[in-house]
C-alpha positions as CSV (number, residue, x, y, z in Angstrom):
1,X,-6.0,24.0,-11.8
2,X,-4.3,20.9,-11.6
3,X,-5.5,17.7,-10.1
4,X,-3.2,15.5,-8.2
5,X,-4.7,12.3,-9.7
6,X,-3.1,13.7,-13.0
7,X,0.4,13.8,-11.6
8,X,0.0,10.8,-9.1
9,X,-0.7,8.6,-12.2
10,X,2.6,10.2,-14.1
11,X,5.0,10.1,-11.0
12,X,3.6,6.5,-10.3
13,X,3.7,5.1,-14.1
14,X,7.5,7.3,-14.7
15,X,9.0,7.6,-11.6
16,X,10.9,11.1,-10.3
17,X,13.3,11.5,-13.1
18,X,11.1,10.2,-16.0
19,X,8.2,12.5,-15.4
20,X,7.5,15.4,-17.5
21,X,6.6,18.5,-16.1
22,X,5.0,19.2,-19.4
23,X,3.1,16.0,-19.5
24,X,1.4,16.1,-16.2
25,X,0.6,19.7,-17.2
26,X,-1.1,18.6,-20.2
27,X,-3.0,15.8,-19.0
28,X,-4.3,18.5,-16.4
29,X,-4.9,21.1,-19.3
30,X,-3.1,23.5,-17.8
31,X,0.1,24.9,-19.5
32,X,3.5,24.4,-17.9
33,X,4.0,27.8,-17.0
34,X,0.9,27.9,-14.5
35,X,1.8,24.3,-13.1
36,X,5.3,26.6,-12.3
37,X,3.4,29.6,-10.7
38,X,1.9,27.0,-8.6
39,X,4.8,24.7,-7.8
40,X,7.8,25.7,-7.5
41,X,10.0,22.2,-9.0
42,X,9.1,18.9,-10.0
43,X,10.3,17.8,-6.4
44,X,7.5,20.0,-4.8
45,X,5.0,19.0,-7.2
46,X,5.7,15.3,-5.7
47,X,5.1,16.0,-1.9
48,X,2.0,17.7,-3.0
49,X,0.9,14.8,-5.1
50,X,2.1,12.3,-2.6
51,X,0.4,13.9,0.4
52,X,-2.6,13.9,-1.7
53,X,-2.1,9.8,-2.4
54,X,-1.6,9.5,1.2
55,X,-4.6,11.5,2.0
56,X,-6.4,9.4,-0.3
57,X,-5.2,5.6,0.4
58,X,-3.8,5.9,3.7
59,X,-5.7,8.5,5.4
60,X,-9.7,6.6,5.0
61,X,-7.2,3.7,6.8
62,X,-6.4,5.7,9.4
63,X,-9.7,6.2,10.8
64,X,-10.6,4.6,14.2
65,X,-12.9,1.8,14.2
66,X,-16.0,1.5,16.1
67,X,-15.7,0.3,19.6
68,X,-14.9,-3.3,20.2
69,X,-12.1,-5.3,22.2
70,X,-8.9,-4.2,20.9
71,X,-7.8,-7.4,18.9
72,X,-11.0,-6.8,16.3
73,X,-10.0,-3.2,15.7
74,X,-6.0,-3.6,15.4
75,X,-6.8,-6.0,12.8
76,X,-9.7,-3.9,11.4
77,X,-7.2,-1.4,10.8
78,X,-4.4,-4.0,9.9
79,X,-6.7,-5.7,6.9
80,X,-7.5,-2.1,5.7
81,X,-4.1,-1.0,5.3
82,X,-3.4,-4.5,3.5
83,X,-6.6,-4.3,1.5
84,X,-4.9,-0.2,0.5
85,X,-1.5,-0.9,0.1
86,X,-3.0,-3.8,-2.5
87,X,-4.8,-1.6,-4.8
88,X,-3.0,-0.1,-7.8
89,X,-1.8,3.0,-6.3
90,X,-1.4,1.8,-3.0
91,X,1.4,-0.2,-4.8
92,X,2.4,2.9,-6.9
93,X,2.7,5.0,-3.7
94,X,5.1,1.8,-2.2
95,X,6.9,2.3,-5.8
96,X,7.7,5.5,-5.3
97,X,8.4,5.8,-1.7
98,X,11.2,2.6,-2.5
99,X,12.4,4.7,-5.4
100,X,12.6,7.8,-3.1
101,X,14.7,6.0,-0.2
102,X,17.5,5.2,-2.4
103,X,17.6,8.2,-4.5
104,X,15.4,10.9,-2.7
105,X,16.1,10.1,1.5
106,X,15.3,14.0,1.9
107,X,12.1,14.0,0.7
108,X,10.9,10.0,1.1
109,X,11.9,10.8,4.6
110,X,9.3,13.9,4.5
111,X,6.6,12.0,2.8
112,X,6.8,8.8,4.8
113,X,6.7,10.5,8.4
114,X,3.7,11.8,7.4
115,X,2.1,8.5,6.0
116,X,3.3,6.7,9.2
117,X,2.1,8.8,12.0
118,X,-1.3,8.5,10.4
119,X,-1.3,4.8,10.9
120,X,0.6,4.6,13.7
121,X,-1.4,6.8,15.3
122,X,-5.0,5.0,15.0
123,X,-3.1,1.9,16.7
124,X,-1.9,3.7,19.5
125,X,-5.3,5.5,19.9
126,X,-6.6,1.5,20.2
127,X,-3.9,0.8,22.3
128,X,-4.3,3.3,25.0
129,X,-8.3,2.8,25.0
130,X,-7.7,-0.6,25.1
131,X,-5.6,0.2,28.3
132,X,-7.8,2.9,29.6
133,X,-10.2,0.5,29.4
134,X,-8.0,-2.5,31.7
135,X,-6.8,0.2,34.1
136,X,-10.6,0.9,34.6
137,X,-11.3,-2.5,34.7
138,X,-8.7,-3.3,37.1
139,X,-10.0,0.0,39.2
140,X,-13.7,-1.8,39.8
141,X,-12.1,-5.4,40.2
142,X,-10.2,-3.4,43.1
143,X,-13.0,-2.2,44.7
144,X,-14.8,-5.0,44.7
145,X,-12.2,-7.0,45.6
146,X,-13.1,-9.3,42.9
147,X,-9.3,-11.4,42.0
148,X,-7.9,-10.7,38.7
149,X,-8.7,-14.5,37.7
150,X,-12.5,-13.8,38.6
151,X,-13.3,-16.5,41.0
152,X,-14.4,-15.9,44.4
């Protein structure tokens, strides 16, 4: 059946309009009529193949770094998002997703949400360790009696 790296490449080098139903089925040797069965319009084609870019250059971002203060793993998660949304298709995803917002709101809104909340999500994760981590901190400090400045 079709792969999404097929269609990503098409959607990304055409745009919405421009791409070909019968093109992406070729380069993905299927015929047009089983690229229908599957899908039922170009549009849902797109947030298949889109969720599948996401899933590929957003998604590996998305995972939460190893432990470490919170600083070294918001930017750890900052630079890899940079170092994705860089690459080719990380820019051909932006490409699209622009495109979508002025022509498409119904479905870049779709797409995007999803794309966000994966990101957004990791740095909240940090976050709320990272405050797990003071309240607990804070919590012994108490008990000791220990000042939040540290001295004596």
């Amino acid at each position: 059946m079709i792969t999404y790296e097929e269609a990503l490449q098409e959607f990304i080098a055409k745009g919405l309009d421009a791409s070909r139903m019968d093109a992406i089925a070729a380069s993905a040797h299927v015929s047009k009529r089983t690229l229908y069965a599957r899908y039922k319009s170009k549009d849902e084609l797109l947030c298949a193949t889109m969720d599948y870019g996401i899933a590929k250059h957003i998604r590996p971002v998305s995972t939460l770094p190893a432990n470490g203060p919170i600083r070294e793993r918001l930017e750890a998660v900052a630079h890899k998002f940079l170092e994705a949304s860089l690459t080719a298709e990380g820019r051909g995803l932006q490409t699209l997703l622009t495109w979508l917002a002025n022509y498409r709101p119904d479905l870049q809104n779709k797409i995007r949400a999803k794309a966000v909340a994966d990101v957004t999500g990791v740095m909240n994760q940090i976050l709320k360790d990272g405050s797990s981590i003071l309240v607990h901190s804070h919590m012994i400090r108490s008990s000791l009696r220990i000042p939040e400045d540290g001295r004596y």
